[in-house]
C-alpha positions in Angstrom: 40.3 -82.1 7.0 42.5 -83.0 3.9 45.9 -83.1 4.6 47.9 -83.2 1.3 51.3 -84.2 3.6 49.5 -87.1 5.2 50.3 -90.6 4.0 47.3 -91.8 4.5 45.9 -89.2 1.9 48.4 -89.8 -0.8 47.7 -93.8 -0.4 44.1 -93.5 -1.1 44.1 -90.5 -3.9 46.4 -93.2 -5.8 44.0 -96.1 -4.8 41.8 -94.0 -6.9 44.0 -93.8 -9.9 42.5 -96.6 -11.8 39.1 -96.2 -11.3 39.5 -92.3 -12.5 41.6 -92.5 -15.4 41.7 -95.2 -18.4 45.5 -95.0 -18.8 47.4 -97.9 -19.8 49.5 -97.2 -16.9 46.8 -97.1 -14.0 47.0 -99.9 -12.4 50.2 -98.8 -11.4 50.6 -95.6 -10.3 54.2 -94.7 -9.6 54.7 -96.1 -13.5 51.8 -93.4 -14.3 53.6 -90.9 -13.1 57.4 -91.6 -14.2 55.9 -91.9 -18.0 54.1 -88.9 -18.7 58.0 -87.4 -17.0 59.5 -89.5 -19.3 57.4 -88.6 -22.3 58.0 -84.9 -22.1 61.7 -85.0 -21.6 62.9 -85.3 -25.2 66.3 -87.9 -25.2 70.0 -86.6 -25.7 70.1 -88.3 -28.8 66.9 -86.3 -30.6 68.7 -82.6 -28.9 71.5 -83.8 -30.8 70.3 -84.1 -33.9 68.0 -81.5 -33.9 70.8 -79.0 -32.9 73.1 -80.1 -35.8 69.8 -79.5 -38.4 69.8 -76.1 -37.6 73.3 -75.5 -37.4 73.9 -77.6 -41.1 70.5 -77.3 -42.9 69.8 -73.7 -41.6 72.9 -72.2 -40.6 72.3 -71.3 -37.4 74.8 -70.5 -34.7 75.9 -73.3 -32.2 74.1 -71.1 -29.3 71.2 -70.7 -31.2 70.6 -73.8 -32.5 70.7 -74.9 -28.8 68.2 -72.3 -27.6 65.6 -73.6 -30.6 66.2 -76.8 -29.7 64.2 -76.2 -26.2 61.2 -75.8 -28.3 61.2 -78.1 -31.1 62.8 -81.6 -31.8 62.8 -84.1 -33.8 65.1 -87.5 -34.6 65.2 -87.9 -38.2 65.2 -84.9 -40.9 62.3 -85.8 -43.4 59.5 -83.5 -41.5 61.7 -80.4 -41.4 62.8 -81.4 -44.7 59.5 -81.5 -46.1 58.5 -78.1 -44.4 61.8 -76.4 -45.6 61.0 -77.9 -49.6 57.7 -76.3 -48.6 58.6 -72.7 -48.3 61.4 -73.2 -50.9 59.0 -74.3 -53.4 56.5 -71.1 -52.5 58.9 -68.5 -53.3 60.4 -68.3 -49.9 63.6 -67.0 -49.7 66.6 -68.7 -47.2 66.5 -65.1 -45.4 62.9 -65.2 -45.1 63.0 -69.2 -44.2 65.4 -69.1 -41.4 64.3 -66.0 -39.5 60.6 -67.8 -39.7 62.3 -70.9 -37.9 63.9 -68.7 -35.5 60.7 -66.9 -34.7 58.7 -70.6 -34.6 60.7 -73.6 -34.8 57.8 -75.9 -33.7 57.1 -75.1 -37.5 59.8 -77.4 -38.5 57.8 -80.7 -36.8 54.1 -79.3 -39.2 51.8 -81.3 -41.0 52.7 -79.4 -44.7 49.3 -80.4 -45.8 47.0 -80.2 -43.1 48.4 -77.0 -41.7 50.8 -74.7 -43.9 49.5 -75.8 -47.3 45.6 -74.3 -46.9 46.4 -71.0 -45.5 49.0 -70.2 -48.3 46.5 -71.5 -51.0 43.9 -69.2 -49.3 45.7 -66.6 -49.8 46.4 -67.5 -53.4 42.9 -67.8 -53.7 42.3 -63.9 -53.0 45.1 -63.1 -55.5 48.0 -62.3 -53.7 51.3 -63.4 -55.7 53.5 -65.4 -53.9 56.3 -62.4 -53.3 53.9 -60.8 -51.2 52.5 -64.0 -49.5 56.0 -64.8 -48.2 56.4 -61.6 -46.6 53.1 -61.7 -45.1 54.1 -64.9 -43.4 57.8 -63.5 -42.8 56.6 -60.5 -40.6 54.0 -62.9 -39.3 54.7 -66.0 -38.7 52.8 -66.9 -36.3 49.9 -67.0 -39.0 50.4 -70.5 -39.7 49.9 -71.6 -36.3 46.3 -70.0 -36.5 43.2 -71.7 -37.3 41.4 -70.9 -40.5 38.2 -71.4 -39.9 38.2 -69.9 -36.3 40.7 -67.1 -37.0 42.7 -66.3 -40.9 38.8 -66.7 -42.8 36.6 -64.6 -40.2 39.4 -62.0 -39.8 39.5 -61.7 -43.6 36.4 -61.9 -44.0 35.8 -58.7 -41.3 38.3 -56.5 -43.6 36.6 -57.6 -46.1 33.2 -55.9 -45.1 34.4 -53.5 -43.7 36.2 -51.9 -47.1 33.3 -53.6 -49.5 35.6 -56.0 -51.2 37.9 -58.6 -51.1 40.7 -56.7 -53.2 40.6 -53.9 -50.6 41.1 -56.1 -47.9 44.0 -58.1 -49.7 45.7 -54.5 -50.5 44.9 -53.4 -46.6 46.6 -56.9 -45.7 49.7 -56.0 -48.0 50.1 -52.7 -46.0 49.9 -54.0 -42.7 51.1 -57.8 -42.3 49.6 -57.8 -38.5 46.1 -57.1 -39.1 45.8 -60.9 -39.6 46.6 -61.3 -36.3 45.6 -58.6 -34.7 42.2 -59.3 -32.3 39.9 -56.8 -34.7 36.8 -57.6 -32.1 39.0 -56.1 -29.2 41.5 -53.6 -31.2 39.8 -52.1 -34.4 36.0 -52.9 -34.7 35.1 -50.6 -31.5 37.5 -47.8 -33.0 35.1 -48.0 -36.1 32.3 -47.7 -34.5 33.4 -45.0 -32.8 34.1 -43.1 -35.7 30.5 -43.6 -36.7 28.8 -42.9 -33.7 30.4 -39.4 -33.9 29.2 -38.9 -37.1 32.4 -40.1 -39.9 30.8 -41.5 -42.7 31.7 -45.0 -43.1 33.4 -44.0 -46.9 35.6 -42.0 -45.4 37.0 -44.8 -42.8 37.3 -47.1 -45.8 39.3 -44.6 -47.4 41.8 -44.0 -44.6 41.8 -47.4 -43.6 43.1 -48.2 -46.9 46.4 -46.0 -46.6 46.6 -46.5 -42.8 45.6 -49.6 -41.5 47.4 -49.7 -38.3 46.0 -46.7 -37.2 43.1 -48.2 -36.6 44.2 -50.9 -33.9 44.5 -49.1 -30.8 43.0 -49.5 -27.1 39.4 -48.3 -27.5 39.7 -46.0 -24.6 42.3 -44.3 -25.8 41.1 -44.0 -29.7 38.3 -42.2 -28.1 40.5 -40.1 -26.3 41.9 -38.8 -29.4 38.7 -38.5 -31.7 37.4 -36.4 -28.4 41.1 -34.1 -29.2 40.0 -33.9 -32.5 36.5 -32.7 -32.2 37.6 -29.8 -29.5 40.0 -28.4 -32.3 37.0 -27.8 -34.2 37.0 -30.3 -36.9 33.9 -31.2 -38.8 33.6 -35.0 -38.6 31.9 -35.4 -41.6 34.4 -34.2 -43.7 37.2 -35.9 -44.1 40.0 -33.8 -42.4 38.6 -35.1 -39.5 39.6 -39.0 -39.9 42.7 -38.2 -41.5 43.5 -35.5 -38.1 42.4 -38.5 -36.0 45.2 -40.7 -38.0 47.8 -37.8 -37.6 47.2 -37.7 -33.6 47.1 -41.5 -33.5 50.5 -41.6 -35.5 52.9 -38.9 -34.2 53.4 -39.2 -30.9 53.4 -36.6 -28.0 56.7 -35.8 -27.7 57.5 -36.1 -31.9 54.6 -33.5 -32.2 55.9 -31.3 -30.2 59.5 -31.4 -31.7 57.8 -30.7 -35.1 55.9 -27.7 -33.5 59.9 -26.4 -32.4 60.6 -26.8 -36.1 58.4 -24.4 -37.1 58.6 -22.3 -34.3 62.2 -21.6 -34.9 61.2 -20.2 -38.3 58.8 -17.4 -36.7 55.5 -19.5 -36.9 53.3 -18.9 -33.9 51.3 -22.1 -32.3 48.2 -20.8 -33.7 49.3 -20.8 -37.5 50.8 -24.1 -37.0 47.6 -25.4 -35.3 45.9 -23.4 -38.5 47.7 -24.9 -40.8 47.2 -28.7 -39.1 43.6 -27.9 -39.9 43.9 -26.8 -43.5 46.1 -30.0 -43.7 46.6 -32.1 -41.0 49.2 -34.3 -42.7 51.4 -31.6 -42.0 52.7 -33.1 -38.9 53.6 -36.5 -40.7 56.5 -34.7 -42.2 59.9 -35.2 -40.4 61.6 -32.8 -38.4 64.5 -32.7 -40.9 61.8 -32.2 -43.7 60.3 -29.0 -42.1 63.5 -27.6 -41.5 65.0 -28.3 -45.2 61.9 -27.1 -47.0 61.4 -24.1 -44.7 65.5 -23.3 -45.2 64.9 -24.0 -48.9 61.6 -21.7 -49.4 62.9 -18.9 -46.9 66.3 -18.4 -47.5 66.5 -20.0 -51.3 63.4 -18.2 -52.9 62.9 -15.4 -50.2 59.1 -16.6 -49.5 57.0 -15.3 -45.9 57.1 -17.9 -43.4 53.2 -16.9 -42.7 53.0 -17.6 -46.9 53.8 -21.0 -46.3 51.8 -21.9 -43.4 48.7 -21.1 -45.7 49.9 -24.0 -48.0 50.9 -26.4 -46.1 50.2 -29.3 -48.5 53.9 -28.2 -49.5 55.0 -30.5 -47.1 53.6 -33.7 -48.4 55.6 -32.7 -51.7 59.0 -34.2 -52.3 61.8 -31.8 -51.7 64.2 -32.7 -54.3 61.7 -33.7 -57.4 59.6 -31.1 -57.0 59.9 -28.0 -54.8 63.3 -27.5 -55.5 63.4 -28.1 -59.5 60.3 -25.9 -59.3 61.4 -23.2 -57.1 64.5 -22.5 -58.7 62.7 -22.8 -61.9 60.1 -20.2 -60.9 62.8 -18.2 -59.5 64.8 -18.4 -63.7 61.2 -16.8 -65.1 61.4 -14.2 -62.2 64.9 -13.1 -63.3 63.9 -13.3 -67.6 60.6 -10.9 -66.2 58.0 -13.7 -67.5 56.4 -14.2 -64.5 55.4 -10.7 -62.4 55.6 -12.8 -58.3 56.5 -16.2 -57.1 52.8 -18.2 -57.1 52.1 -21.4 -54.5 49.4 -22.4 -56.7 51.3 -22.2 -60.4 54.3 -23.9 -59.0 53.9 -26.8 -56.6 50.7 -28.1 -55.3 50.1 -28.9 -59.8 50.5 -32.2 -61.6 53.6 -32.7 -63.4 51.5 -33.2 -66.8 49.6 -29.5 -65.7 53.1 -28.2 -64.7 54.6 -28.9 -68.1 51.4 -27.4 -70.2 52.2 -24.1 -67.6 55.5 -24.4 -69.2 54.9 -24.6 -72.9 53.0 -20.7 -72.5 56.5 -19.5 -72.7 57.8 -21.7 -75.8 57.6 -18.8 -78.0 59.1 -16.4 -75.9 61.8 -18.8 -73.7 62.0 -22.6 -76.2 64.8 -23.6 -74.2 62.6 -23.5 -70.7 61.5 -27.0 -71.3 64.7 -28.5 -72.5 65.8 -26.7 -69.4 63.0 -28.0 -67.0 63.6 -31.7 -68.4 67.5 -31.7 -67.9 66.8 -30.0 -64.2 64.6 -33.1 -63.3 67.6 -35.7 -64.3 69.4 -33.9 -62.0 67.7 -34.6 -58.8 68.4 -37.7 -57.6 66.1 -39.8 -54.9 66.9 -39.9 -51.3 67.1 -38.1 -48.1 67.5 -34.6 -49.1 70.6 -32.5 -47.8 71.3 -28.6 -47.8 74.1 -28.9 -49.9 72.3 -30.6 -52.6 70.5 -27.9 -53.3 72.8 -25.6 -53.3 74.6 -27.4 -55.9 71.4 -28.1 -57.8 71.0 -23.9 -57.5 74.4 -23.9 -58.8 74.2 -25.9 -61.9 70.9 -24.8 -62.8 72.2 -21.4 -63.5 75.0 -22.4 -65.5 73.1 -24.6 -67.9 
């Protein structure tokens, strides 16, 4: 029986040294062992210097240049100077450089040409600028330490198939910097094919995918979890509510759902018109709690609309609140007051094109000519941003004294 404390054990395994192993150092095997100790122990010398290159060259703090230095280190400058000229040189900025050293400062000891070089120039090659390259690699850095052949070409090459061209795929890419890292085979791919086994066509997928990549990548368990929620509301998977309620239940989570359901609830809504109005729109749950509550303020107590009129267009809340419901509304609300319009009309005012919205306008240029002059100078007025009670109240304010 092996004994791994006995003597006599040790004595022969090392015997055995030189016969299994073509090391240098074989022949003597205490000398084998103290230099592969030795070899991994970098010397106080090279922690020196590498702690003082990141404090002087990359401006890092004396605590965190030590921490980096437990991963990376080097004894003379001109291989993290030639990867720092690298990123430099491709558009780079020093934000961007030093928070990708701090995320992976083995980078600093790369081979520019052999392994940073090729992926940026592939990416060049599919016609991303170099703006959006460097922030591809500065939310994911650990890109460069992939393989292209095994991993950055095939997982390219995946997106690109599955949208039907390479431009889609470079767009999708744009969107979501962590699809070229994710594990599609594991994450995304069975999601797909879920989606068509329960009868999505693939057009729509490609479509959705290209506004909400990320959605995509989720345990495949759980993604069929969620199309399974979908189908027992009632929606028809081969339209394309469906996919985009499937995106809805994989982005809001429990607990933000319901706080949006409170939202409405607290205007009079029952759970069955908001679930009616998820289904006439299901991007009605991607607005924010603060959004519901402003435009349902705004609509209710600004222009006197049914709460129950609302809920049957709830596009409205996709809409921006300051550049178009309120200009709009308080617009529609001037032509109630001159007697040029009889009611206050959903479909007239808000879900239009601005170009259909000011051809709606010029009907009354004979009887009103100072409506579009009006309109015009209402738009200046609102301003971008997160919208704000008071604003409209002093948007409301000025617009009646113009």
């Amino acid at each position: 029986m092996f004994n791994p404390r006995s003597n006599k054990n040790i004595t022969n395994f090392l015997n055995l040294l030189p016969v299994v192993t073509n090391n240098p150092c074989s022949n003597n095997p205490s000398l084998f062992f103290t230099v592969r100790f030795i070899s991994k122990t970098p010397s106080d010398q090279s922690i020196h210097f590498t702690i003082s290159y990141l404090k002087d060259k990359l401006g890092f703090s004396p605590e965190s240049a030590l921490k980096l230095s437990k991963y990376v280190n080097f004894k003379t400058p001109k291989n993290p100077d030639s990867v720092l000229t690298f990123f430099d040189q491709h558009g780079f900025s020093k934000t961007q450089i030093r928070q990708i050293i701090k995320t992976r400062p083995n980078l600093l000891c790369s081979d520019v040409e052999k392994t940073l070089l090729p992926k940026i120039r592939f990416f060049q090659s599919k016609g991303i600028p170099d703006p959006e390259i460097s922030k591809l690699f500065f939310y994911n850095a650990r890109l460069f330490a992939r393989s292209m052949e095994k991993h950055v070409i095939p997982c390219f090459d995946q997106l690109s198939g599955l949208l039907r061209s390479e431009f889609k795929a470079t767009v999708a890419i744009r969107r979501n910097p962590y699809l070229m890292v994710c594990k599609l085979d594991a994450y995304m791919l069975p999601n797909i094919k879920t989606l068509i086994d329960n009868g999505v066509p693939e057009s729509n997928i490609a479509s959705m995918f290209n506004y909400h990549p990320a959605s995509f990548i989720m345990l495949p368990d759980r993604f069929k979890d969620v199309v399974k929620q979908v189908k027992e509301l009632g929606f028809d998977p081969s339209m394309f509510k469906f996919i985009h309620a499937v995106i809805m239940f994989r982005k809001v989570s429990k607990p933000a759902m319901e706080s949006k359901f409170d939202a409405f609830k607290k205007w009079g809504l029952s759970e069955e018109e908001i679930w009616e109005a998820f289904r006439k729109y299901p991007g009605v749950l991607e607005a924010s709690k603060e959004k519901i509550t402003a435009i349902m303020d705004f609509l209710v107590n600004e222009m006197g609309l049914q709460t129950s009129t609302i809920a049957f267009h709830p596009t409205i809340f996709a809409r921006s609140l300051e550049k178009r419901i309120v200009p709009r509304g308080l617009f529609a609300l001037d032509l109630l007051s001159k007697g040029l319009i009889r009611d206050l009309s959903f479909s007239t005012f808000f879900p239009t094109s601005e170009k259909a919205f000011i051809q709606f306008i010029n009907q009354y240029k004979d009887n009103a000519p100072e409506l579009l002059k009006l309109y015009e100078e209402k738009l200046k007025f609102a301003v971008g941003g997160k919208y704000k009670i008071e604003s409209v109240k002093l948007c409301r304010a000025w617009f009646y004294v113009v």
